[in-house]
C-alpha positions in Angstrom: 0.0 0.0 0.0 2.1 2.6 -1.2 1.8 5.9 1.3 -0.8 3.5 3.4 -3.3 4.5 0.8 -5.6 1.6 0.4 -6.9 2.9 -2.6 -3.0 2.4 -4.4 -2.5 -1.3 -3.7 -0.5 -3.0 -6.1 -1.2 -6.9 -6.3 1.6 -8.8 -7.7 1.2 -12.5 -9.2 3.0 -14.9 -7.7 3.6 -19.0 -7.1 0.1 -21.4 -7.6 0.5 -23.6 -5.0 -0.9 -26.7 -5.1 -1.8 -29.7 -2.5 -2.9 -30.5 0.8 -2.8 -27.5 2.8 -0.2 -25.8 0.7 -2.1 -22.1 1.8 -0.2 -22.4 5.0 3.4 -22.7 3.2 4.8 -19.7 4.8 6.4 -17.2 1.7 9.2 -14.6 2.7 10.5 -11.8 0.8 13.0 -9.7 0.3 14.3 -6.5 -1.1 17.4 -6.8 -3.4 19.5 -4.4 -5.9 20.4 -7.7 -8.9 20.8 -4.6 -11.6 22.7 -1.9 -9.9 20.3 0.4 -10.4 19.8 1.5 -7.1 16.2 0.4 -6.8 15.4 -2.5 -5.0 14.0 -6.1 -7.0 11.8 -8.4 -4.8 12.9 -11.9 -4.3 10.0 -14.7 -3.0 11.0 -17.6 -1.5 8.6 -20.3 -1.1 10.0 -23.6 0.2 13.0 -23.9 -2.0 12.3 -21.7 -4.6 13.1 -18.3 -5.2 11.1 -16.2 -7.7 12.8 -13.1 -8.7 10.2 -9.8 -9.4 12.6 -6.6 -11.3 12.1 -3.2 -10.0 10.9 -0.9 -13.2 10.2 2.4 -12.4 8.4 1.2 -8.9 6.7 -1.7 -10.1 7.6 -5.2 -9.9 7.3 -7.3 -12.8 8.7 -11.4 -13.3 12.2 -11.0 -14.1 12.5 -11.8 -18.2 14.6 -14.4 -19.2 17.0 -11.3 -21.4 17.6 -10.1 -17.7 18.2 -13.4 -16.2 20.8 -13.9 -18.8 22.3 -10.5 -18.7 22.3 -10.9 -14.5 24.2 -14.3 -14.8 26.6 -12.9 -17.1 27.6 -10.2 -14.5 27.8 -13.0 -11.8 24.8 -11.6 -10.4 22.3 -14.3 -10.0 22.5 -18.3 -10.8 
């Protein structure tokens, strides 16, 4: 809820989770700079998995397999 206005709140897709009662497999997140850009990209971790969400312009969007590539090759991300 950006400024706690809950008329701005910004829903972001993430991992279908599937199985017996896989809605209480807890999900963390966390704020991380892959680019350099100095805005931070959102990682979520659920069980073993993380799912990396770029930072563009203040909205987070599934990190493109052109970045992932481009990240790797700057020894970024694996």
């Amino acid at each position: 809820m950006p400024g706690g206005d809950i008329n701005k709140v910004r829903v972001l897709t993430g991992p279908y989770l599937f199985g017996a009662d896989e809605h209480l497999t807890p999900v963390t997140l966390r704020l991380q700079d892959f680019d350099g850009n100095r805005a931070p990209d959102l990682v979520v971790k659920v069980k073993d998995e993380e799912l990396i969400y770029m930072n563009h312009d203040g909205s987070f969007a599934p990190i493109t397999p052109a970045e992932r590539q481009h990240l790797q090759l700057l020894g970024g991300e694996s």
